[in-house]
DOKE-515053 format. One record per residue: residue in three letters; z negated, x negated, y negated of N, C-alpha, C in turn. Coordinates in steps of 0.2 Angstrom, whole numbers, plus 2048, in hexadecimal, padded with zeros to 3 digits. Layout:
alaZXYZXYZXY ...
***
This chain:
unk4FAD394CE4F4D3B4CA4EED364CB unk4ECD344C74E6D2F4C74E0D334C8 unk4DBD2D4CD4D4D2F4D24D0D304CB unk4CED364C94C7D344C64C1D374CB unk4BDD314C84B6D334CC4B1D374CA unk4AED3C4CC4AAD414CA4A2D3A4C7 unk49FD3B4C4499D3A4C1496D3D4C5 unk492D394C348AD394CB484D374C6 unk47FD3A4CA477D3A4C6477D3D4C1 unk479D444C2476D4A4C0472D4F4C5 unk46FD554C2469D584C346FD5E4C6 unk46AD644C846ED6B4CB46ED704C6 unk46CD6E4C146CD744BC470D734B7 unk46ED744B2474D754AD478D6D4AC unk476D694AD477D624AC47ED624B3 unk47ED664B6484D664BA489D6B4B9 unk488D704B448BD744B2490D704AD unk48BD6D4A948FD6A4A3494D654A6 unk492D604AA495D584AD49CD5F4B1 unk49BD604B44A2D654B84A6D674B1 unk4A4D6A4AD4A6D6B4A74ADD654A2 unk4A7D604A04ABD5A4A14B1D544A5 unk4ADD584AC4B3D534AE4B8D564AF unk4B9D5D4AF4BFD624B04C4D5F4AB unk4BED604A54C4D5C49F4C7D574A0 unk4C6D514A24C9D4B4A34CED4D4A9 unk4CFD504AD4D2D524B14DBD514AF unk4DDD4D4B24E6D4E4B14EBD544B6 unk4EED584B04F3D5C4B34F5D584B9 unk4F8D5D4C04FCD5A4C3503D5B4C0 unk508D564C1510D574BD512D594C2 unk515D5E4C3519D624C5521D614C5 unk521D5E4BF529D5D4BD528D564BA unk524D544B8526D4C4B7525D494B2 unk523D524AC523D504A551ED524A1 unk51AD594A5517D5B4A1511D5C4A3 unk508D5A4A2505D5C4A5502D644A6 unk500D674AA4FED6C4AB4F7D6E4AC unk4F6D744A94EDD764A84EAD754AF unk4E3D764AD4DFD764B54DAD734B8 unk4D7D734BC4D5D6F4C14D9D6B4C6 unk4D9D664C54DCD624CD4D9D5E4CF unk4DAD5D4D54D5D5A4DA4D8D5A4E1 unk4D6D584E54D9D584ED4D6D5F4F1 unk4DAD634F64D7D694F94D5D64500 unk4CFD665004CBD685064CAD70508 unk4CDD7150E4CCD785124C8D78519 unk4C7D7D51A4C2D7F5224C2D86521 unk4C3D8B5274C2D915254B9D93528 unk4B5D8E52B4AED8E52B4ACD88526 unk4AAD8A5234A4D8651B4A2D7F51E unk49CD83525498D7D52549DD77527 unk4A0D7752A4A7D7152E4A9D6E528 unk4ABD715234AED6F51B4AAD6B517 unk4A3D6D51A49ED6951549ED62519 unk49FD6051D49FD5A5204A5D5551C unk4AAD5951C4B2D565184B1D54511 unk4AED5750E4AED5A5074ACD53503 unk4AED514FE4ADD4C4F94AED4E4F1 unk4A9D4A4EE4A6D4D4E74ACD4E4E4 unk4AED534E04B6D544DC4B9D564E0 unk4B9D584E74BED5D4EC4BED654E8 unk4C3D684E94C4D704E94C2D724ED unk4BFD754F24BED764F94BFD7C4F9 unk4C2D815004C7D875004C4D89507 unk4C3D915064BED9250D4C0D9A50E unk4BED9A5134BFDA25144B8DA3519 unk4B3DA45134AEDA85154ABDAE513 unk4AADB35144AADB95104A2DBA510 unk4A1DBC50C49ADBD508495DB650B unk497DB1504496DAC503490DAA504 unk48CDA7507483DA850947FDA1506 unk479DA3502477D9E500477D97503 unk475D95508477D8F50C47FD8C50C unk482D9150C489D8D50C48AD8A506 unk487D8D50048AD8C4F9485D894F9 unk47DD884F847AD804F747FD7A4FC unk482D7A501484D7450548BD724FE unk48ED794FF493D764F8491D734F3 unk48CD774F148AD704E9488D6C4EB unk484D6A4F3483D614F4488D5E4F3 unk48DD604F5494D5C4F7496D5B4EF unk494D5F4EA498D5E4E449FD5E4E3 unk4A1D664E54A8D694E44A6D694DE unk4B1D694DA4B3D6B4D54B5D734D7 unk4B7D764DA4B7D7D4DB4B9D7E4E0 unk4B6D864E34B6D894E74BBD8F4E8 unk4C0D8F4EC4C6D934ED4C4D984F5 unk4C2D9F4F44C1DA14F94C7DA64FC unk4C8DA55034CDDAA5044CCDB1507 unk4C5DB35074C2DB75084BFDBC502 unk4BCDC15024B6DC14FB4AFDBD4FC unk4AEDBD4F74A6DBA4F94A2DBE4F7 unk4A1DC34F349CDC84F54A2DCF4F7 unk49FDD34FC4A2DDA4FD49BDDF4FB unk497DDB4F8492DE24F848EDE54FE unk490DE150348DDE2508486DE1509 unk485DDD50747CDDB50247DDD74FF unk477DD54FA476DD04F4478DC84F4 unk47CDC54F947DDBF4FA47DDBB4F4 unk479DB54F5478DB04EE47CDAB4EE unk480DAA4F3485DA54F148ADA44EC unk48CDAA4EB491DA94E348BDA64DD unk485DAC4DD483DAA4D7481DA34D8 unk480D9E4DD47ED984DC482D934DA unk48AD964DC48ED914DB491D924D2 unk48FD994CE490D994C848DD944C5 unk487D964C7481D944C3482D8C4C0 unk485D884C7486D824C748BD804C0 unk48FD844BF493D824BC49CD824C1 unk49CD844C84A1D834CB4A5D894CC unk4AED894C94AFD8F4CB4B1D914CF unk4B1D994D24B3D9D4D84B7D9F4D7 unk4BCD9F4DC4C4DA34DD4C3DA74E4 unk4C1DAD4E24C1DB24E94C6DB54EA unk4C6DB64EF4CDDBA4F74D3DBA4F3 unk4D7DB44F54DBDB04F34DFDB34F9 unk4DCDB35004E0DB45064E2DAF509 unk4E2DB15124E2DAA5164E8DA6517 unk4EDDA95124F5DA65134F4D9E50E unk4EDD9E50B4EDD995094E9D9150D unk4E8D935134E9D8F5174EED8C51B unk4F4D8E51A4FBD8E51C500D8A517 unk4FCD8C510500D8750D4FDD82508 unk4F7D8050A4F4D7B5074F3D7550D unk4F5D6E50C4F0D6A5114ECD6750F unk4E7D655134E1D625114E2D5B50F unk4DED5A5094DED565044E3D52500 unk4E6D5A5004EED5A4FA4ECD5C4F4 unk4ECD574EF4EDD594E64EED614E7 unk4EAD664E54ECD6B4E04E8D6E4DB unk4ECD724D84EAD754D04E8D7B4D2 unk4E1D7E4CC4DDD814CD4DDD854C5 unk4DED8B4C44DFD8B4BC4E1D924BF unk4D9D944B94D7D9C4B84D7D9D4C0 unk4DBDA34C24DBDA74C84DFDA34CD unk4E5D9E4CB4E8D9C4CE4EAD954D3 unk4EAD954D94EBD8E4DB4F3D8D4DD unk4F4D864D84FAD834DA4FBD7C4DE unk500D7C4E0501D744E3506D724DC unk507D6D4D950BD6D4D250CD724CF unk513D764CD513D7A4CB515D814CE unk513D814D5516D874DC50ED8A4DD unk50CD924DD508D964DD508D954E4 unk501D924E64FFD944ED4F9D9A4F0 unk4F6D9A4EA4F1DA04ED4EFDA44E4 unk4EDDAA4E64EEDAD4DF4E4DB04E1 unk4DEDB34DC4DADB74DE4D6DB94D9 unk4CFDB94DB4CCDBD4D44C5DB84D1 unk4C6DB44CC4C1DB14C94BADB54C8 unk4B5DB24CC4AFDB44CC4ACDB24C8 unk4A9DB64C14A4DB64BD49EDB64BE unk499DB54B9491DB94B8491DBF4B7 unk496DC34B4498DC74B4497DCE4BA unk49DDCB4C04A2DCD4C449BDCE4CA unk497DC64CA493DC74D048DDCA4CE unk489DC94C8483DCF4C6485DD74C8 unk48CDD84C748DDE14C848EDE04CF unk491DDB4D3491DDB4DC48BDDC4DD unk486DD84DA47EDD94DD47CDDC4DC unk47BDE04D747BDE64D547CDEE4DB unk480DEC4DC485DF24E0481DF14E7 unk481DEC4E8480DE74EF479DEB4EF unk472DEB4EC46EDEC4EB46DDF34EB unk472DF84EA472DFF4EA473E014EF unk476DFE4F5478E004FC475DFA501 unk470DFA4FE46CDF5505469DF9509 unk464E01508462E0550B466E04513 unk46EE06510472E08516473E0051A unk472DFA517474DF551A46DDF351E unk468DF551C461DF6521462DFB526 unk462E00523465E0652A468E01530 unk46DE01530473DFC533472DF7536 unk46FDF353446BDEE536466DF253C unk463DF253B45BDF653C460DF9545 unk466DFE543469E0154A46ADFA54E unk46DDF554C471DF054F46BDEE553 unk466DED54F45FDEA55345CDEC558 unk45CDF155745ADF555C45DDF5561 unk465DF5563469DF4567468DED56B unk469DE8565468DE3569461DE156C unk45DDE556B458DE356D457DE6574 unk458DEC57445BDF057B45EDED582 unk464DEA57E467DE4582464DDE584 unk462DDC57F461DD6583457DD5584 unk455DDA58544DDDD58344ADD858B unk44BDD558D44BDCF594449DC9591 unk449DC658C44BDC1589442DC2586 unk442DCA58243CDCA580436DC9584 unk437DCC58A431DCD58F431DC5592 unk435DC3596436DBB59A436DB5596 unk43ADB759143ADB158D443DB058F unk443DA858D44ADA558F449DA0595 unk44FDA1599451D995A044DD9559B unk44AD8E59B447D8859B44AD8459D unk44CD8259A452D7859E44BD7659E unk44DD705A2447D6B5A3446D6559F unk443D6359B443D5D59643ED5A594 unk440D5359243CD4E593436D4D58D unk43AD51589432D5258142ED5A585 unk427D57584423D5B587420D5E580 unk41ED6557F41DD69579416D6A57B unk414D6B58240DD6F583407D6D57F unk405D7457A400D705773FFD6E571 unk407D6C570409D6856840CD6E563 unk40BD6A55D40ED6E557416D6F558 unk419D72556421D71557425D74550 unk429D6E54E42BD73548433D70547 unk435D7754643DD7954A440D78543 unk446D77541448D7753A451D7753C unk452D7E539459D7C53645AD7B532 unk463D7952F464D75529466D7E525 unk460D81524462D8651F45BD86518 unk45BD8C519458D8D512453D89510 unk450D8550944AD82506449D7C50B unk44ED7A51044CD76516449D6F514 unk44DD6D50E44CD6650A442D66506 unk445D6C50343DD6D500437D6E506 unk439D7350A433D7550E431D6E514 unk437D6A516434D63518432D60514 unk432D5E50D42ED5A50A428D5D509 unk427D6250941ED6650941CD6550F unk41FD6651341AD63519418D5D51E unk41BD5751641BD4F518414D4F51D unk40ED51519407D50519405D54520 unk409D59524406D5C52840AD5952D unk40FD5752D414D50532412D4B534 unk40FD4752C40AD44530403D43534 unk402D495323FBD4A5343FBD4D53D unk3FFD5153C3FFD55544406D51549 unk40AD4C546410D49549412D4F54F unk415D5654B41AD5C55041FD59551 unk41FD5B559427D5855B42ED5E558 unk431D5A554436D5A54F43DD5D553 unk43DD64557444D69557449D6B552 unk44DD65552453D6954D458D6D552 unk45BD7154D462D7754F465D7454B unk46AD7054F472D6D54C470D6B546 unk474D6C541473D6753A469D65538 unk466D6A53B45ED6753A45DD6153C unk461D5D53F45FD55542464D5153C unk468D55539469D4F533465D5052E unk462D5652D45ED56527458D54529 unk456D5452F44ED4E531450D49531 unk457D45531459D4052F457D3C529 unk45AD4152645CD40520454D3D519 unk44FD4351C448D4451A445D3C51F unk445D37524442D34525441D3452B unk441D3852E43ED3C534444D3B53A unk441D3953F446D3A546446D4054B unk44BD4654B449D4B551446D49559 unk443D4B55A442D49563449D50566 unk448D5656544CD5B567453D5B564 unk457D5D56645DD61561460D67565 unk460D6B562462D73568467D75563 unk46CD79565473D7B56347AD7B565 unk47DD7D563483D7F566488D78562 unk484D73560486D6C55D48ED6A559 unk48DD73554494D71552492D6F549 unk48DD7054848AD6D542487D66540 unk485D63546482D5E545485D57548 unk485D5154048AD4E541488D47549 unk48CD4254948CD4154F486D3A54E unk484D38549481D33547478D36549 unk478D3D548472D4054A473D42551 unk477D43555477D4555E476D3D560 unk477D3955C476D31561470D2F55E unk46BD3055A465D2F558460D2E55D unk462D3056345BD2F568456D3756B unk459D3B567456D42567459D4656E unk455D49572456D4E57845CD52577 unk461D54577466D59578465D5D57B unk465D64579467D6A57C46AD7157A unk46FD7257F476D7257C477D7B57F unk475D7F577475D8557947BD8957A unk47BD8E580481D90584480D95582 unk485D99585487DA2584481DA5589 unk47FDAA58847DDAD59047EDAC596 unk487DAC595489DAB59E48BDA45A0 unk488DA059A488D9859E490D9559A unk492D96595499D95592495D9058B unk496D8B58B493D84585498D82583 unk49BD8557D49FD8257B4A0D7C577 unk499D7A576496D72573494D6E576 unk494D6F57D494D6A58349AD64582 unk49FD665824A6D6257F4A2D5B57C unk4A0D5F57749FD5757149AD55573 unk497D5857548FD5257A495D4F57E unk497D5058449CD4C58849ED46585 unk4A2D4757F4A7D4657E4A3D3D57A unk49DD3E577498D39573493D3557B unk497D38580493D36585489D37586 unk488D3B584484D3B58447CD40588 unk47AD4058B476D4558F473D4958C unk474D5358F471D5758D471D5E592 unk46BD5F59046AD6759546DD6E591 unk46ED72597471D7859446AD7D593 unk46BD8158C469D8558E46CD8F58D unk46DD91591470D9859046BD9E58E unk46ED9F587469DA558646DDA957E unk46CDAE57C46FDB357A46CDB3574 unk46DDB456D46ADB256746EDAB563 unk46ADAB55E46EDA455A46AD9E55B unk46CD9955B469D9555C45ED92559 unk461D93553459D93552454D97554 unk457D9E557450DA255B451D9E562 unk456D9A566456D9756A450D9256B unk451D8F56544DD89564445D8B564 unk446D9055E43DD9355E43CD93566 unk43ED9856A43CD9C57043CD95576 unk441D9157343ED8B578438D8657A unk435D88571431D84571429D89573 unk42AD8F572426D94573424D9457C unk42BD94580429D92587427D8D589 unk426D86587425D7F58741ED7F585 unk41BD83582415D83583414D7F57B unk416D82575416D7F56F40DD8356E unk40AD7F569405D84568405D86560 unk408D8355D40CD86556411D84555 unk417D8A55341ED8855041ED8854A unk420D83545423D8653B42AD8453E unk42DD8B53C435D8C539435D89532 unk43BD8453243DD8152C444D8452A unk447D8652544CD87523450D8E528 unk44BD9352944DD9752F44BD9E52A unk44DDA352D44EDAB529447DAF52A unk446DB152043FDB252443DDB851F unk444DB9519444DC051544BDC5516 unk44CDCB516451DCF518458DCE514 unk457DC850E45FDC750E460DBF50F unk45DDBC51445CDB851745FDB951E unk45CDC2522460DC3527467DC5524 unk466DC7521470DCA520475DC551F unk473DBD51C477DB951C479DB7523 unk476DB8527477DB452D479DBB532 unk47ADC252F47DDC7532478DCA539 unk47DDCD53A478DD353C475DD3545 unk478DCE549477DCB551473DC654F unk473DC354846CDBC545467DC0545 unk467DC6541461DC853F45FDCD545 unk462DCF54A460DD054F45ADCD553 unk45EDC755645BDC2559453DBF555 unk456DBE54F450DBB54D44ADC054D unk44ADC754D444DCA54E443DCB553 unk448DCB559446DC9560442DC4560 unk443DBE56143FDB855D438DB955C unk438DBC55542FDBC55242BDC0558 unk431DC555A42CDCB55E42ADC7564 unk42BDC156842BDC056D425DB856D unk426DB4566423DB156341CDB2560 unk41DDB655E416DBA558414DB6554 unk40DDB6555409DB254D40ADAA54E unk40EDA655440CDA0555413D9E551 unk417D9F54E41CD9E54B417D9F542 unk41AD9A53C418D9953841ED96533 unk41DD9A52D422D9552841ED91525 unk422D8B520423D8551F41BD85517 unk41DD8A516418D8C50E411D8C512 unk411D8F517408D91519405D8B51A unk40AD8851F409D81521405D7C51B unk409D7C516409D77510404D7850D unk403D7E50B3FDD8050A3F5D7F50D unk3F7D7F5123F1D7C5183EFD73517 unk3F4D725153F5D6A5173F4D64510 unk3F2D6A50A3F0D675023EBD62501 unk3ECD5E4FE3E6D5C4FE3E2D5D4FA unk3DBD5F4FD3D2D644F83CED604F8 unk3D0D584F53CAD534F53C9D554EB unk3C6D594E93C3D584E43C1D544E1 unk3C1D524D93C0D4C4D53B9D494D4 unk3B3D4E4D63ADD4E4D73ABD494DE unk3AED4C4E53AFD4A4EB3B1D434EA unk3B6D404E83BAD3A4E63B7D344E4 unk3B0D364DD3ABD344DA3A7D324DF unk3A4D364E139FD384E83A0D314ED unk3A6D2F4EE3A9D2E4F43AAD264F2 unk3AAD254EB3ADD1D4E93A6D1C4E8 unk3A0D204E639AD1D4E6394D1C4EC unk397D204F1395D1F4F8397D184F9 unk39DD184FA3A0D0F4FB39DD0B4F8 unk39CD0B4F0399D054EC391D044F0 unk38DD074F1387D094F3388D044F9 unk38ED0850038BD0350338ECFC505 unk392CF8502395CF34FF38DCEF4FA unk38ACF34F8384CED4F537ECEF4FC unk37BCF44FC377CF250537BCED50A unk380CED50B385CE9510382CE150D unk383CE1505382CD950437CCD6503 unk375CDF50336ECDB50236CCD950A unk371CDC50D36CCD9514372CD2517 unk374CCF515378CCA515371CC3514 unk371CBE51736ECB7516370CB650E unk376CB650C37ACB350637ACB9502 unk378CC0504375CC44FF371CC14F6 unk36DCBE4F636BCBB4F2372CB84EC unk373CB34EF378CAF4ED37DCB34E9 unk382CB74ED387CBD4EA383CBF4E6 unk37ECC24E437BCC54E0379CC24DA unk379CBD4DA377CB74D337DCB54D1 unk383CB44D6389CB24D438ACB94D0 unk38BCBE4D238ECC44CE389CC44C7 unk385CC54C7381CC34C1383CBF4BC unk386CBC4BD386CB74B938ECB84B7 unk390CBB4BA39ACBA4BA397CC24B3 unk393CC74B6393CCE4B2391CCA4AB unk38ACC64AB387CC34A538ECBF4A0 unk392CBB4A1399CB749D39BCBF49C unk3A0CC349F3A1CC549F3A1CCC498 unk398CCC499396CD0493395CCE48D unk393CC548E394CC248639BCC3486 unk3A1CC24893A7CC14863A8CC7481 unk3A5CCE4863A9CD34813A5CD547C unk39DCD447D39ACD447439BCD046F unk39FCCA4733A0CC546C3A9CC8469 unk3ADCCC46E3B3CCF46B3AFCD4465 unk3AECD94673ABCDD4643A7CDC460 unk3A4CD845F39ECD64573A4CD4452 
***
């Protein structure tokens, strides 16, 4: 099968809907038998049965095959960075369980969904083997390796639909689990977290934490102006140090459990700290080891972003902004129900010093008015000519400019006559 390469320098809206459109077309059958080509999509499979991991593999025209079940908007914007040709899920991606927007992000695009296919199709596919993709079906040539259900506009408006009839109960639900965990781990709320010892000193300073989740790209560009105004020391949670990478910026912190974040951001220069279980069990300590590279532990209970918040809150931050962090109710149901725990444990323990990325941006506009501006170039002119009458060679300047404005006005009364 010949490489075709996906087209680049298109937009995310319908202008990628279209281009995936077109290149499908160009797209050749795999021969199966040697003579005939066959309908489809094909392209090479990429798999991972976690997303994020996938997204690191993934290259523009891959199939990508996942078993994530209620598909979360973050995963599905990382997908359409990467510029899949489609998405094979071995899971459902929505159960209704609440309104998750990941399917419809990945329609909208233009990219198709093939839901709960079933995990045996990690068994018989390998990673980046040609297969074919046609309607409901994934083949290797002409052998059926997974079979499931084409997600529509259709199929996912009635899922969110339904999903949005039974959210009461999944607030309910929620709401017990919190309470519970809150019960348990209510120590965390009152003392705070252990404090590793570390060389970036917060005391005092702005601090702004970002993970690589939601609006993370737009809400760092909004807060260029308050970056560089106040320079916060810059806390990513794992993939947050590529994305401050990425944007221009170098992390001082990186806190997480460092299975997100690639290895070109843990050797940047940034502090490490490397969050553990409760009982002292870091199973991301390994990869720090392994990069050689110096980092402290920290053990504590929650996900890593309210780790990070809470650390900076003990260290004596005097403002936190959360970047790309959970901060509306189907925001916590993407990240599940021990997420949304934590993270209210979190605010309750943080309070009003914690801020998102909007309020900040908003503060940080700039209100020089076009009157002010006026104002401000005529001030200058003003004293720019006092500067040159009290000059010895005042004079002098003064009769030179005279005389350059005098030529100057014959020139343009003799155009104009």
């Amino acid at each position: 099968m010949a490489k075709v390469e996906l087209p680049s320098g298109r937009s995310r809206s319908g202008t990628l809907s279209n281009t995936m459109r077109d290149y499908s077309r160009r797209l050749t059958g795999g021969r199966g038998n040697g003579t005939t080509d066959l309908p489809g999509l094909v392209a090479p499979a990429r798999l991972d049965r976690r997303t994020k991991n996938l997204t690191r593999r993934l290259r523009p025209g891959d199939i990508a095959i996942i078993d994530h079940t209620d598909l979360d908007r973050v995963s599905a914007e990382s997908l359409l960075k990467c510029e899949v040709l489609a998405v094979v899920n071995a899971a459902p991606s929505m159960t209704g369980r609440y309104p998750n927007l990941g399917p419809q992000l990945l329609l909208e695009a233009g990219i198709p969904l093939i839901d709960d296919v079933g995990t045996e199709v990690f068994d018989k596919v390998r990673d980046g083997r040609p297969v074919r993709l046609d309607g409901d079906t994934l083949y290797i040539g002409e052998n059926v390796v997974a079979k499931g259900t084409v997600q529509t506009a259709d199929s996912v408006t009635s899922a969110t639909i339904n999903a949005k009839a039974d959210l009461a109960a999944q607030i309910r639900a929620f709401m017990a689990n919190t309470v519970e965990y809150i019960s348990r781990d209510f120590e965390e709320l009152i003392d705070g977290i252990r404090v590793p010892e570390l060389r970036t000193k917060l005391e005092g300073r702005h601090a702004l934490v970002i993970a690589r989740g939601y609006r993370h790209r737009e809400d760092l560009h909004a807060l260029r102006a308050y970056i560089r105004e106040f320079k916060p020391i810059l806390v990513a949670v794992d993939g947050g140090a590529d994305a401050l990478l990425e944007a221009g910026y170098k992390p001082n912190l990186i806190i997480g459990d460092m299975d997100s974040v690639t290895d070109h951001a843990l050797t940047s220069g940034a502090e490490l700290v490397v969050h553990a279980y409760a009982d002292g069990r870091a199973p991301g300590l390994e990869r720090v080891k392994s990069l050689e590279l110096d980092s402290v532990l920290c053990p504590a209970s929650g996900t890593s972003e309210d780790v990070a918040v809470l650390l900076a809150d003990e260290l004596g931050a005097r403002l936190i902004v959360a970047v790309g962090m959970r901060f509306n109710l189907v925001e916590f149901l993407d990240k599940g129900r021990p997420g949304m725990a934590s993270a209210i444990l979190t605010r309750m323990r943080v309070g009003d010093k914690i801020v998102e990325p909007k309020g900040v941006s908003r503060l940080y506009q700039s209100r020089i008015s076009t009157a002010w501006l006026v104002l401000l170039v005529v001030a200058a002119v003003v004293t720019i000519v006092a500067g040159i009458a009290v000059l010895p060679a005042g004079p002098i300047i003064y009769r030179f400019a005279d005389l350059q404005l005098t030529a100057f006005w014959h020139w343009l009364t003799g155009i104009l006559s």
